[in-house]
N, C-alpha and C positions, 0 to 999 in steps of 0.2 A: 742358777740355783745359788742363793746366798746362805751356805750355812752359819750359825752364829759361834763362836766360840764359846764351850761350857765350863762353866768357875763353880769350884768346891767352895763354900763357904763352913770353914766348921768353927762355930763359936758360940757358947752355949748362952749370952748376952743377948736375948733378946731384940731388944733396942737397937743393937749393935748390927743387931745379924738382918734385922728388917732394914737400918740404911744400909747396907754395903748391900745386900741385894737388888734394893731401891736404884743403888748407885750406881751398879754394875748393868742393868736391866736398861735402864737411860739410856747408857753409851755404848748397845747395840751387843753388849754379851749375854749370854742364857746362863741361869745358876741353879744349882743342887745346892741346898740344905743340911748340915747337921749339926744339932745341940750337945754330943757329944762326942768321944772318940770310936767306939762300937761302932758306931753310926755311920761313922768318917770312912774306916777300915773296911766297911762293907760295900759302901758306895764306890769307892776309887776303881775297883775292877768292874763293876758293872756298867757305870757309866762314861767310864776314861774320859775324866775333865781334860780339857788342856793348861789348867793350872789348879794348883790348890793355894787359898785361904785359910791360916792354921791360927787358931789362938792358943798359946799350950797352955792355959789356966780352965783346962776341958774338968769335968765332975766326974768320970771314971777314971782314965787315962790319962797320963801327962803328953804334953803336947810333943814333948821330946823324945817320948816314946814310936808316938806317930809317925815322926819323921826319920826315925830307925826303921821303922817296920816300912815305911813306903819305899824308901829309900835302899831294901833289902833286893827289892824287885825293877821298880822304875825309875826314869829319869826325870815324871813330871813336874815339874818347876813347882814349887814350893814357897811361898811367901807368910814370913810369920808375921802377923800382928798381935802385940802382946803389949800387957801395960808392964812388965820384966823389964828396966831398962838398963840394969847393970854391965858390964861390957864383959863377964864371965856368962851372963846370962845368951848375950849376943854369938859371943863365940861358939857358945856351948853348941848352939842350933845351927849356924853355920857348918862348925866344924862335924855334925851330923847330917849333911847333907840338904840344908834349905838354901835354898840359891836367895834369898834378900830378908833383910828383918824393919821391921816400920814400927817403931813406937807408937802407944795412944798418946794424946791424940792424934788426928793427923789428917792436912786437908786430901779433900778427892781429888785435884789436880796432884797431888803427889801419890796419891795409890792407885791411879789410872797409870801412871808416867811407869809406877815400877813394875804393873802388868805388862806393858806394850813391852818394858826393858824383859821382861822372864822370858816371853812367849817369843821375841827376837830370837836370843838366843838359842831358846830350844828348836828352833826350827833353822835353826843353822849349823846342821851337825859336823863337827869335826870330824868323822870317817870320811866324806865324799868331801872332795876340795870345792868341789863347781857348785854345793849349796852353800857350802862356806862362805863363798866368793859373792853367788849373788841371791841366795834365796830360794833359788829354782834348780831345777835339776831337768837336761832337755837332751834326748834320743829321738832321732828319726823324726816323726811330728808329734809326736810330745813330750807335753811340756807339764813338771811338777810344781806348782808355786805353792813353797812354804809359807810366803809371807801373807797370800790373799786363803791360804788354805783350799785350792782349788786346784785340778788337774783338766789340763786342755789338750786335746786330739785336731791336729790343725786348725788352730786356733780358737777351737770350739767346746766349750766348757760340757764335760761329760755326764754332772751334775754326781759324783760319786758322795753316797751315806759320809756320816763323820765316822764310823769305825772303817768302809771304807777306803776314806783317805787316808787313815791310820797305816792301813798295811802297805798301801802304794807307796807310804812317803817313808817308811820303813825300809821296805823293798830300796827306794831309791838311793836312801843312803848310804846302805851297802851296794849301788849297785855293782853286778861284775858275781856278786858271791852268792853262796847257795847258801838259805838261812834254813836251819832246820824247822820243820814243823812245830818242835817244842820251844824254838828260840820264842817263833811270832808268835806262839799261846800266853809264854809267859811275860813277853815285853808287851800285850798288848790286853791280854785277860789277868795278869796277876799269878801269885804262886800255886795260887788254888784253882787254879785253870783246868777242866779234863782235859786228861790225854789223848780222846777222842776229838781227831782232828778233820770231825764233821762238819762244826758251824765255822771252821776254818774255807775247807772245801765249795760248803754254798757262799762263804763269801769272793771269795776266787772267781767262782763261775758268773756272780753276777757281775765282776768287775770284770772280767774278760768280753765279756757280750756288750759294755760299753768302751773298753779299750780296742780291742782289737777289730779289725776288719775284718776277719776269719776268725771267732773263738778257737775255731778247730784245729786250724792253724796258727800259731800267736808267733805275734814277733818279739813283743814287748815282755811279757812273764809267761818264765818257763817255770814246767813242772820240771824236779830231778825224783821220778818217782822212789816211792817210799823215802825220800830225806825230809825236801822241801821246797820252796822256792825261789829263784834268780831275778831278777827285774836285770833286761838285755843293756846294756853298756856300748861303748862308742866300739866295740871290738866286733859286736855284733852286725853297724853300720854302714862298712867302709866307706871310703869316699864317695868311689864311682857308683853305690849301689841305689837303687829307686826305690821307693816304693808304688 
C-alpha cells in the first residue's frame, strides 16, 4: 500500500496555489487547499498534513499568526513561502516556530528539495535515539519506517491508514512510555480534540488486528487502562525470547 504524503497549501494567490499544487501532485504528493487562514486552522486537525505550505500575506489572518496558533499544539513542519523578504521578516517566522522560509520567486527544484529536508526531519524524532540514527524504529518483527512512512510485520507491509501510521509512529518514538489518551488526541487531532477517547479506541483496534498476531493478546501495544498507551521496547524482547 503506497500512501502519498498530504501537503497543506494555504495561499490565497490563486495562480500561485494552482502551481504549487500542480507541482506537488507531479512528484507523487497529495494536497489540501486553503485561500485563507480560517480555512487553514480548520483543516490542520482534520486532515493532519505531513507538512504545511504557509504564505503569511493570508486576507483574514496573518500568516504569523497561523504559525503561533499551530505551533501552540503541533510539530508539523511548516514551510513559509512569502514575497516578505526582509530578514526581521524571516526571523520573525522562524523564531515562531516555522522550520524553513523560501522567498518568491523560487524554482520547484528548490521547494521540492526543502519539503524532502522538513519531512526528514520530522520523522526523525529526537526522543527515540534508534529513529534518529536511522529512520526506523524495530522491536521483535517489526519494523517502523519513518522515512517510506510505512510499518512492516516480518517483513510484510501491514498497509496501516495515514492517521494510522500517525499513532504507531507516535507510539514509537516514545517507545518504553505510557502516552496518555489525551497526549495522542491532542498531538494528533489538535487542541480542540474531544475528550472522548472513542475514535482513539477504534483506531487501536483496527491497528492491532493488523499488528499483532493475537489482538487479544498484543505484544507490540499495550493498553494501561484508563491512562493510555505503550508501544513494547527492546525490554519487552529479551534476547533469548521468540516469538
Amino acid at each position: 500500500m503506497n500512501v502519498r504524503d498530504k501537503v497543506l497549501i494555504v495561499e490565497d494567490d490563486e495562480g500561485i496555489r494552482k502551481f504549487l499544487s500542480t507541482t506537488l501532485i507531479a512528484n507523487g504528493y497529495s494536497v489540501i487547499l486553503a485561500d485563507d487562514g480560517t480555512s487553514a486552522l480548520e483543516l490542520v486537525p482534520s486532515h493532519c498534513p505531513v507538512c504545511i505550505l504557509l504564505d503569511l500575506g493570508l486576507p483574514d489572518i496573518d500568516g504569523n499568526e497561523i504559525i503561533r496558533s499551530i505551533r501552540s499544539w503541533t510539530s508539523i513542519p511548516i514551510l513559509v513561502i512569502s514575497a516578505r523578504t526582509t530578514e526581521d521578516d524571516k526571523a520573525g517566522a522562524l523564531d515562531l516556530g516555522a522550520d524553513d522560509y523560501l522567498t518568491k520567486p523560487f524554482s520547484t527544484v528548490e521547494l521540492l528539495a526543502r519539503i524532502r529536508t522538513a519531512l526528514r526531519h520530522a520523522r526523525t524524532p529526537a526522543g527515540n535515539d534508534e529513529l534518529s540514527l536511522t529512520g526506523s524504529y524495530h522491536v521483535g518483527e517489526l519494523t517502523v519506517d519513518m522515512r517510506k512512512h510505512r510499518v512492516f510485520l516480518a517483513g510484510r507491509d501491514v498497509g496501516l491508514t495515514p492517521n494510522e501510521f500517525r499513532i504507531v509512529s507516535l507510539l514509537a518514538a516514545h517507545a518504553g512510555q505510557v502516552l496518555t489518551y489525551k497526549y495522542i488526541l491532542r498531538e494528533l487531532w489538535g487542541p480542540a480534540a474531544s475528550s472522548d477517547n472513542k475514535i482513539l479506541r477504534v483506531h487501536m483496534a483496527n491497528i492491532r488486528r493488523k499488528l499483532e498476531p493475537n489482538p487479544d493478546e498484543p505484544i507490540y501495544l499495550f493498553t494501561e487502562v484508563g491512562v493510555g498507551y505503550r508501544m513494547a521496547d527492546s525490554e519487552d524482547f529479551p534476547p533469548d525470547s521468540h516469538i
